[in-house]
N, C-alpha and C positions, 0 to 999 in steps of 0.2 A: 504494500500500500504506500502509495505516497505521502512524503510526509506534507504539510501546509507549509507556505512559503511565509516568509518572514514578513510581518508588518508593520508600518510605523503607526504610533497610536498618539492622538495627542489627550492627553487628561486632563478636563479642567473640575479642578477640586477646591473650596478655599478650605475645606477640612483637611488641616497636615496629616491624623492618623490614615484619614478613609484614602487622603491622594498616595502615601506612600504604602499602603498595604495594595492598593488596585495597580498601582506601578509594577511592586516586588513579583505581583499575582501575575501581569502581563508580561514581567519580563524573565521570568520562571518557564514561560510558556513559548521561548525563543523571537520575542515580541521587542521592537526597538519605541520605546517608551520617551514622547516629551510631555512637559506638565506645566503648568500654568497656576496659579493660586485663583483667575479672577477672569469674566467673561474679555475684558478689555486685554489681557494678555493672552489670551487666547486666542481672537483673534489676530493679535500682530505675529506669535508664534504661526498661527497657521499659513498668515500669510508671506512666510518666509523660510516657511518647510515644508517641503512635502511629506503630504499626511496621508495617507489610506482609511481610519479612520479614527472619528473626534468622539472622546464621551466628554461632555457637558452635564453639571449640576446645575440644578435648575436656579437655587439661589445660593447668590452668592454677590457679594459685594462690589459695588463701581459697575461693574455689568454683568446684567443677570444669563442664565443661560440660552433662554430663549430669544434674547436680543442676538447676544453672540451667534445664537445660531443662524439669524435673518440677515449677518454679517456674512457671516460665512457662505451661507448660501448663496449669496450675494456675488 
């Protein structure tokens, strides 16, 4: 079987425990991992790295995730 090919993940968390245990967790899993504390570094990160894909919390400070994600989308 094949194995899955490597992915970049970008994680935006402003919770330090939850951002680095879902990091540890994705990059346990052969997963290249960037991370962001806040929607607004989120997306500047995404738009200066290729990303495969984005988990966003929903709230979280200076910009929330659903804003971020209408950036992103964007």
């Amino acid at each position: 079987m094949e194995e899955p090919s490597e992915l970049t993940i970008l994680v935006a968390e402003d919770d330090l425990l939850s951002r680095q245990l879902l990091q540890s967790y994705l990059e346990d899993q052969g997963h290249r991992v960037v991370v962001a504390e806040n929607g607004r570094e989120a997306v500047e990160t995404f738009s200066r790295t290729p990303t495969d894909l984005v988990i966003l919390d929903v709230k979280m400070p200076v910009m929330d995730g659903m804003e971020a994600c209408r950036h992103i989308k964007g």
